[in-house]
ZAMARGU-4260 file (C-alpha; in steps of 0.2 Angstrom, whole numbers, plus 5000, padded with zeros to 4 digits):
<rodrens>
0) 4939/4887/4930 | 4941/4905/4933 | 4932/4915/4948 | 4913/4917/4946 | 4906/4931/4939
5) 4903/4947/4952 | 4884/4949/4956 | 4874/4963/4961 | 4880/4960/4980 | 4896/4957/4978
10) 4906/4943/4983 | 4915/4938/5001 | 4931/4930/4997 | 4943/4924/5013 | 4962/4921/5012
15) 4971/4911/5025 | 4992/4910/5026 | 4996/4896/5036 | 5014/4901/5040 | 5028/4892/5051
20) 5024/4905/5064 | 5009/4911/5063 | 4991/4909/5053 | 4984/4923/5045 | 4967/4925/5039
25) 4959/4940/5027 | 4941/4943/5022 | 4937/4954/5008 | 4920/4958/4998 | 4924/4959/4978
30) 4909/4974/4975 | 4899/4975/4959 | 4907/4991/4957 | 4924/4984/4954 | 4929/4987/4970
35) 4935/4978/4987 | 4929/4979/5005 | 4941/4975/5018 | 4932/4962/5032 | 4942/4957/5045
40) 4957/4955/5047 | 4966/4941/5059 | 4981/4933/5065 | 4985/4920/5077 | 5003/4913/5082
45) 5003/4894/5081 | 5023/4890/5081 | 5019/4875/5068 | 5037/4876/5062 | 5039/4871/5083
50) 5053/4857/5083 | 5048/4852/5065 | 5063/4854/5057 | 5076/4845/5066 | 5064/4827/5061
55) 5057/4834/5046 | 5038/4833/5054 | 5027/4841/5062 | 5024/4839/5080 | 5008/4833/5087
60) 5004/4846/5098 | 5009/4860/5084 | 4996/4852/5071 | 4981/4854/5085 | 4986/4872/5088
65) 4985/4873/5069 | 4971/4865/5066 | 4960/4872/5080 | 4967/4890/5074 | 4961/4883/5056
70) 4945/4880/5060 | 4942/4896/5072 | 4944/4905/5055 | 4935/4894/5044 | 4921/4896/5054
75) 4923/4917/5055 | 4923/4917/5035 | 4908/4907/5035 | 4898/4917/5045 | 4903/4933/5035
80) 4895/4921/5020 | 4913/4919/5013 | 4908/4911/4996 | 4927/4904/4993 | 4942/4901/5004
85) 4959/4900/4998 | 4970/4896/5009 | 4990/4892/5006 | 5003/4882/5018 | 5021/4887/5017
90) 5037/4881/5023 | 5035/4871/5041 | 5021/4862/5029 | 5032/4860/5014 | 5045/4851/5022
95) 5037/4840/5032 | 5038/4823/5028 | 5019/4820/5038 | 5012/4836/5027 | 4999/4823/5018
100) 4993/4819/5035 | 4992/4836/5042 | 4981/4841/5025 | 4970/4829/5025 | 4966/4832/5047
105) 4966/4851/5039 | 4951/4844/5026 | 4942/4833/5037 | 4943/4844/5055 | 4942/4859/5050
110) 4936/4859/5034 | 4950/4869/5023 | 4956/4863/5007 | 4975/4869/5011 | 4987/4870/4995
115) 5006/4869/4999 | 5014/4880/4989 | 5031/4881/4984 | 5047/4893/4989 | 5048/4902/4973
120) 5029/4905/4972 | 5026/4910/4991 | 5042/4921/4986 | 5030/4927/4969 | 5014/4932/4981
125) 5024/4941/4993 | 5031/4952/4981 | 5012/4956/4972 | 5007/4959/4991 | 5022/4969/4997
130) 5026/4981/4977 | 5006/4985/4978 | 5010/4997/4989 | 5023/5004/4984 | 5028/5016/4971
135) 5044/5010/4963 | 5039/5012/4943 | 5055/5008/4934 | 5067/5005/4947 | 5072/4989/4954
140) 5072/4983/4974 | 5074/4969/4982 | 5064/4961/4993 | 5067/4951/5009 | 5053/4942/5020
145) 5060/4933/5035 | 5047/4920/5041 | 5048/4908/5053 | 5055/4892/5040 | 5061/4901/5025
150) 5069/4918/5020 | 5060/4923/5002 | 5071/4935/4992 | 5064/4942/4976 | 5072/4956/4964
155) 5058/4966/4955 | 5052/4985/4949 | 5034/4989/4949 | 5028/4978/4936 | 5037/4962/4936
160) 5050/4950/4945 | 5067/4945/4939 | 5071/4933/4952 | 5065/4924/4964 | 5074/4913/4977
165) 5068/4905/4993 | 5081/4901/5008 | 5079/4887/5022 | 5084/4901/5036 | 5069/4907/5046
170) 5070/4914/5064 | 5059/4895/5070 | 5070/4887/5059 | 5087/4891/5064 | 5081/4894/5084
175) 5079/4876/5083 | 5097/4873/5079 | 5107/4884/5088 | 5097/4889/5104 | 5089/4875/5117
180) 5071/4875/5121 | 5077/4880/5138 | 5089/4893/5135 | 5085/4909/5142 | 5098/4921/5145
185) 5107/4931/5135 | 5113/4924/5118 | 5134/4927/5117 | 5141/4936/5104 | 5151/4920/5102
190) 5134/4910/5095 | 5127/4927/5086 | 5144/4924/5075 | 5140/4908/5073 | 5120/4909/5069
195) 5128/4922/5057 | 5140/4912/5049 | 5129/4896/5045 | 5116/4908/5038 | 5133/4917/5026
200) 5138/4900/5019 | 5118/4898/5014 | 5114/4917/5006 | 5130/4914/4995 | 5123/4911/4976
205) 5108/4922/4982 | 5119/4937/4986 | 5128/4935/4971 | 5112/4935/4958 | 5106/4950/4967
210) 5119/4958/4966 | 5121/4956/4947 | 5104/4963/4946 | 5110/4979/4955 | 5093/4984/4964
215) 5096/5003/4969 | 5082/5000/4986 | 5079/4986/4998 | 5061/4984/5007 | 5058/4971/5021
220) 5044/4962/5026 | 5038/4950/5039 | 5034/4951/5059 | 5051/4949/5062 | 5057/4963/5051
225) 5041/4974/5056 | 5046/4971/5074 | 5065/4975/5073 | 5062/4990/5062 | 5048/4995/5077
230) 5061/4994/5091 | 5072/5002/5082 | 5061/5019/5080 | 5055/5017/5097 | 5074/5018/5103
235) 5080/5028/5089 | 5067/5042/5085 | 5056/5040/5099 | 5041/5037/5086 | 5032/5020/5081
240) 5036/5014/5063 | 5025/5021/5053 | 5018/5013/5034 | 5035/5011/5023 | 5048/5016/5036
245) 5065/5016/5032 | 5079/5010/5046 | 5098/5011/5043 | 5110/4994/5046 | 5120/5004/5059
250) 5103/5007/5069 | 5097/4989/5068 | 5114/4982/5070 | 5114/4990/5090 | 5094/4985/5090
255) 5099/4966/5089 | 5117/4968/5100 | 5104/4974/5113 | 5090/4963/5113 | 5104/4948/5110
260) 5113/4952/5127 | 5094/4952/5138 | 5091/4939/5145 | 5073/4932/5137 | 5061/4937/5151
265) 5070/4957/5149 | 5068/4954/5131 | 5050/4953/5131 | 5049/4968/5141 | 5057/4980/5127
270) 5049/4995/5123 | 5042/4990/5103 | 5043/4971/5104 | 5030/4958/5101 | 5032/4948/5118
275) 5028/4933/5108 | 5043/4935/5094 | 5054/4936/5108 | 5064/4920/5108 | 5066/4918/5089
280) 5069/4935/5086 | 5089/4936/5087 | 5091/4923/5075 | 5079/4931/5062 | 5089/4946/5065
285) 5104/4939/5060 | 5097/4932/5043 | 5093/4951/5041 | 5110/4959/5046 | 5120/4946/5035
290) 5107/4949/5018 | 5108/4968/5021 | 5128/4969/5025 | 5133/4958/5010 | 5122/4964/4998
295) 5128/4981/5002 | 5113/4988/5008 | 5114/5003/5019 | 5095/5007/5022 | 5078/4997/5022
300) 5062/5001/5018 | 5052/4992/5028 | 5033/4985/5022 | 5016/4978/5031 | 5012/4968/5018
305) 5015/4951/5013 | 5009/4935/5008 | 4990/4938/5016 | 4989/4953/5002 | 4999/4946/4989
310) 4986/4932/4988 | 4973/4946/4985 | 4980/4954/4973 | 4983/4938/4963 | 4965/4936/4965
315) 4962/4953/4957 | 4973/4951/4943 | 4965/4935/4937 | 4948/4944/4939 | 4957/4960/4931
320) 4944/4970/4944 | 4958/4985/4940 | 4964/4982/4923 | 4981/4985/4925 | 4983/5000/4934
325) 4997/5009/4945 | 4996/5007/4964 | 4991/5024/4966 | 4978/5022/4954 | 4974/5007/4960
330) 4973/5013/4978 | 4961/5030/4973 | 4949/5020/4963 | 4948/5008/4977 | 4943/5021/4992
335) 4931/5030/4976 | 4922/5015/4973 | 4919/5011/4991 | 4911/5028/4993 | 4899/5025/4981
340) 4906/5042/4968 | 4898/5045/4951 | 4913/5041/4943 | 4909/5045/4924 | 4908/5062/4932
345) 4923/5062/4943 | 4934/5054/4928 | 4927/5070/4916 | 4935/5083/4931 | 4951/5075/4931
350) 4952/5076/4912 | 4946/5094/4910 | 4959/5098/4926 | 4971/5092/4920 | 4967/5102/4901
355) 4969/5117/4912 | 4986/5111/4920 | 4994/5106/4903 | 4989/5121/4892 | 4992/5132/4907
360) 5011/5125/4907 | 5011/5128/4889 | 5005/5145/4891 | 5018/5151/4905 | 5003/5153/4919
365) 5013/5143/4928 | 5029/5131/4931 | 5022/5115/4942 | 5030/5097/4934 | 5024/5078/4932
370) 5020/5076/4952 | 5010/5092/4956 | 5002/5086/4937 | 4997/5069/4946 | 4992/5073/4962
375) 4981/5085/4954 | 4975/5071/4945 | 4972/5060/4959 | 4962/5074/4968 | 4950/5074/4954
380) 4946/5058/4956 | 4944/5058/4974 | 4932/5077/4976 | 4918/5071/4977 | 4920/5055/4990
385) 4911/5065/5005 | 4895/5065/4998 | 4896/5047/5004 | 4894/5055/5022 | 4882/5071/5014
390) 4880/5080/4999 | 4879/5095/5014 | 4897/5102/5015 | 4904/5088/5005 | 4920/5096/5004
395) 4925/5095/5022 | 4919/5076/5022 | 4930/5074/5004 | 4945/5082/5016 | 4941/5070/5031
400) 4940/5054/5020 | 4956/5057/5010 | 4966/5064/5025 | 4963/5048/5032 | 4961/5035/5020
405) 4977/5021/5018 | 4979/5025/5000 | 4994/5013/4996 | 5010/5023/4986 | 5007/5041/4991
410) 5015/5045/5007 | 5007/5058/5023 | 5012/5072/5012 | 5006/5068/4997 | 4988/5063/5003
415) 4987/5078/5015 | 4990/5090/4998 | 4978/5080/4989 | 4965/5080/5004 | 4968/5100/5003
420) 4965/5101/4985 | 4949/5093/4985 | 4942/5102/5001 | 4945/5119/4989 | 4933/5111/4973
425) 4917/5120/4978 | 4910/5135/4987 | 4923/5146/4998 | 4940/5142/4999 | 4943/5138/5016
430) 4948/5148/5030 | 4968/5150/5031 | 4967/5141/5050 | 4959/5127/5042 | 4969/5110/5049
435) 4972/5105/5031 | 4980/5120/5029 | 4991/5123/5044 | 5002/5110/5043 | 5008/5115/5024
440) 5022/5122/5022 | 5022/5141/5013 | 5026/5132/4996 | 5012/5119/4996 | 5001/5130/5004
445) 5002/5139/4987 | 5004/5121/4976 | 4986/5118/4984 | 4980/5134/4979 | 4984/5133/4962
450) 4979/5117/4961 | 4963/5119/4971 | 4957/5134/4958 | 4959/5120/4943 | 4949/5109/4951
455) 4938/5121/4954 | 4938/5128/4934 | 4934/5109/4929 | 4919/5106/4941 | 4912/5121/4936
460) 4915/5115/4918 | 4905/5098/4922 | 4893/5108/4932 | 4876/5099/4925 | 4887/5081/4925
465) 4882/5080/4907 | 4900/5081/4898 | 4897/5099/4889 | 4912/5105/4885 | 4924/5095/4871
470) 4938/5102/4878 | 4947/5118/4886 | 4964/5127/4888 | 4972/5141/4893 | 4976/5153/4876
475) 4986/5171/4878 | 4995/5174/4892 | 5000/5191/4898 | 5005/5201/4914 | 4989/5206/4916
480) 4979/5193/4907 | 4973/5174/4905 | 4960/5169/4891 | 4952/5153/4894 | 4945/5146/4879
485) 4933/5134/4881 | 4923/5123/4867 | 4906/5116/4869 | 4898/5101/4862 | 4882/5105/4866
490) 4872/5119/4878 | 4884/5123/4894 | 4874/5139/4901 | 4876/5133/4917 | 4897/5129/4915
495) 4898/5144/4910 | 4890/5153/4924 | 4901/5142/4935 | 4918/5147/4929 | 4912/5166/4927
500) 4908/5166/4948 | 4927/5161/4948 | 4936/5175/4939 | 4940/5185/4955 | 4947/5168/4965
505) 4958/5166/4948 | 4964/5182/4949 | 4969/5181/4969 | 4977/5166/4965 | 4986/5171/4948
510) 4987/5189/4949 | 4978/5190/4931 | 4960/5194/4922 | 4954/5179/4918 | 4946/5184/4900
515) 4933/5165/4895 | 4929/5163/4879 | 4916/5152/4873 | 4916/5144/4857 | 4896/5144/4851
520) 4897/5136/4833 | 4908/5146/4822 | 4907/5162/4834 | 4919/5166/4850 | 4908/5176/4863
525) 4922/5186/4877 | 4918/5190/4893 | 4928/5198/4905 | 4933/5190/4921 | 4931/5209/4928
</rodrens>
């Protein structure tokens, strides 16, 4: 059986990652709209994998932390009137020879239905959690995710795997086999070697596939690769790691000599670390620094995503709520749903704005590519969001929204141009002091301008939200001149009043007369932009 059909209210759907290290809950409404809320968000360190892998079973005391944390959460979904939980179990579980015990105590005490899933498929949903935020299209990477009984490595572009490959190296994992539970001081470059050298012999036939399928990026996930790539900004750049990061191996290489000759209680006290990921985190680090050095990787991107969100988007797929679109795509349509926009309308801006873009190019007006093209796009899209907050001064709120929404695959830049260009769709253009506009640079200042006055031609040409006008384009271009040649499919007095009021805004931006000609049946009636 598939999910249940969405009703007018929406659905609440909870996720739960119970991981060697830590349990992860995520609670999400599916809207009508064909959109998702984000609940809560919750995580809880429960060391399951704690002295399981030696025996092969889990401890008692681990399985009451587990279970307690398990039930915490079931009982958060419920009261947000979670309809369904789906919850997952990964490697500490897996391996465990008294995992049938432990998911039946799961069932019975804290009422979750937990499903083990395999290394390869744990490795599948963290790549659909980690690539949907990422823009990669056609290029391949792969991906690492270091957790606290396994090491999953997968080699995929945007839209699908390759390969996937699970690893039994985690920082739990091998802590257990080469560090007592009472060893506290530092950890000698002697055992660093020799962590390094078990986890070599293991990576071997991985390392080799990967590098047949000759990815051109890397991007890591996990705590422990979020935290080593955090202390190594907060050394390096003296900046906390920000969404999609990148680190260099020579930067994390003197992170981990660092944290591995502290002695644990110093550890914990390093600027950037997570006090609780401080005794396991050397030997994570050196599954990291032996993947990166012999796949030859110089550089890693570094992802907040995971398993938590690959189990989402697995969700969505099988209820196509975005049928099939791009991450960015994804990501806008997301943040326009949520804000409640008229979206026939918005979606008949972004094809009339990008009419004028096109047949502008054609006609020489001006020289902007695929990426300006798309962000224009995306800004179309997005204009009208701030009439969530009012209709009153919409623009500013449009700006505010976008600016700081987490739209997944654009990065700051990217959304603060589009932010600028849909703060310019309606009345004045704003003040050259303006925030959105000070921290452009002289070249994007005038990108947004240009793109700002076509998304200001095709609001104008949707003016009434009826879909007037069939379609419109730039025709002769001179020095001097730009005729806009625009073809109604029905009465569009008001469009074309609105694109008239902007013949003088055309010309400050373009240095041109902006001639408009309306097509009226067989007739073509000119007016002067003058």
């Amino acid at each position: 059986m598939g999910p249940a059909p969405l009703s007018e209210a929406g659905r609440v759907l909870a996720f739960l990652d119970m991981g060697t290290n830590s349990i992860r809950l995520l609670l999400v409404r599916i809207n009508h709209n064909r959109s998702y809320t984000l609940l809560l968000q919750q995580r809880e360190v429960i060391r399951l994998g704690e002295g399981a892998f030696q025996e092969e079973l889990l401890q008692d005391a681990a399985m009451e932390r587990a279970i307690l944390a398990a039930r915490g959460f079931a009982e958060m979904a419920r009261s947000y009137g979670a309809e369904e939980l789906v919850a997952v179990a990964t490697a500490a579980t897996r391996d465990a020879a008294n995992r049938e015990e432990f998911l039946e105590r799961l069932a019975q005490e804290a009422g979750v239905d937990m499903r083990i899933i395999s290394g390869r498929e744990e490795a599948r949903l963290i790549y659909l959690g980690v690539v949907s935020g990422l823009v990669l299209e056609s290029r391949k990477a792969v991906f690492i995710d270091i957790g606290g009984g396994s090491t999953e490595v997968t080699v995929g572009d945007q839209f699908e795997h390759y390969y996937l490959d699970t690893l039994k190296l985690g920082a739990i994992r091998l802590s257990g086999i080469f560090l007592r539970p009472d060893e506290t001081g530092p950890i000698s470059e002697d055992r660093y070697a020799l962590i390094r050298q078990y986890v070599s012999g293991a990576v071997v036939r991985t390392v080799q596939r990967v590098r047949n399928l000759e990815p051109e990026i890397a991007v890591g996930s996990s705590g422990t690769i979020m935290n080593l790539a955090e202390i190594t900004l907060r050394r390096t750049r003296k900046r906390r790691l920000e969404r999609n990061d990148t680190v260099r191996l020579d930067e994390l290489r003197e992170t981990i000599r660092i944290l591995r000759e502290l002695p644990l209680e110093q550890r914990r006290n390093v600027p950037g670390i997570n006090p609780e990921r401080a005794d396991i985190i050397v030997p994570g680090a050196a599954v990291l620094e032996t993947l990166l050095e012999e796949m030859g990787v110089a550089e890693l991107m570094v992802s907040d995503r995971g398993l938590r969100e690959g189990l989402l988007m697995d969700y969505l797929d099988r209820i196509d709520l975005f049928q099939g679109m791009s991450v960015r795509e994804r990501s806008v349509f997301q943040l326009s749903r949520s804000c409640g926009f008229d979206e026939t309308h918005a979606r008949e801006v972004a094809r009339l704005a990008l009419e004028l873009f096109d047949s502008g190019a054609e006609s020489g007006l001006h020289r902007l590519g695929r990426r300006e093209r798309e962000l224009l796009y995306y800004a179309a899209l997005l204009h009208d969001v701030g009439m969530f907050i009012a209709f009153s001064n919409h623009q500013e709120h449009s700006y505010y929204i976008i600016r700081n929404a987490e739209l997944l695959g654009f990065d700051q830049k990217e959304i603060g141009i589009m932010a600028a260009v849909a703060l310019h769709h309606r009345k004045k253009s704003p003040r050259k002091d303006h925030p959105g506009l000070t921290a452009l640079d002289k070249d994007e200042k005038r990108l947004v301008r240009i793109l700002g006055m076509f998304l200001r031609l095709a609001e104008a040409l949707d003016r009434s939200h009826s879909e007037a006008v069939e379609r419109v384009g730039f025709g002769k271009i001179t020095k001097k001149e730009a005729r806009l040649d625009i073809f109604r499919s029905r009465e569009c007095q008001l469009e074309y009043w609105g694109v008239l009021e902007l013949c003088e805004g055309f010309e400050r931006v373009f240095g041109r007369v902006l001639q408009v000609n309306l097509q009226e049946g067989n007739s073509l009636s000119a007016v002067s932009g003058e």
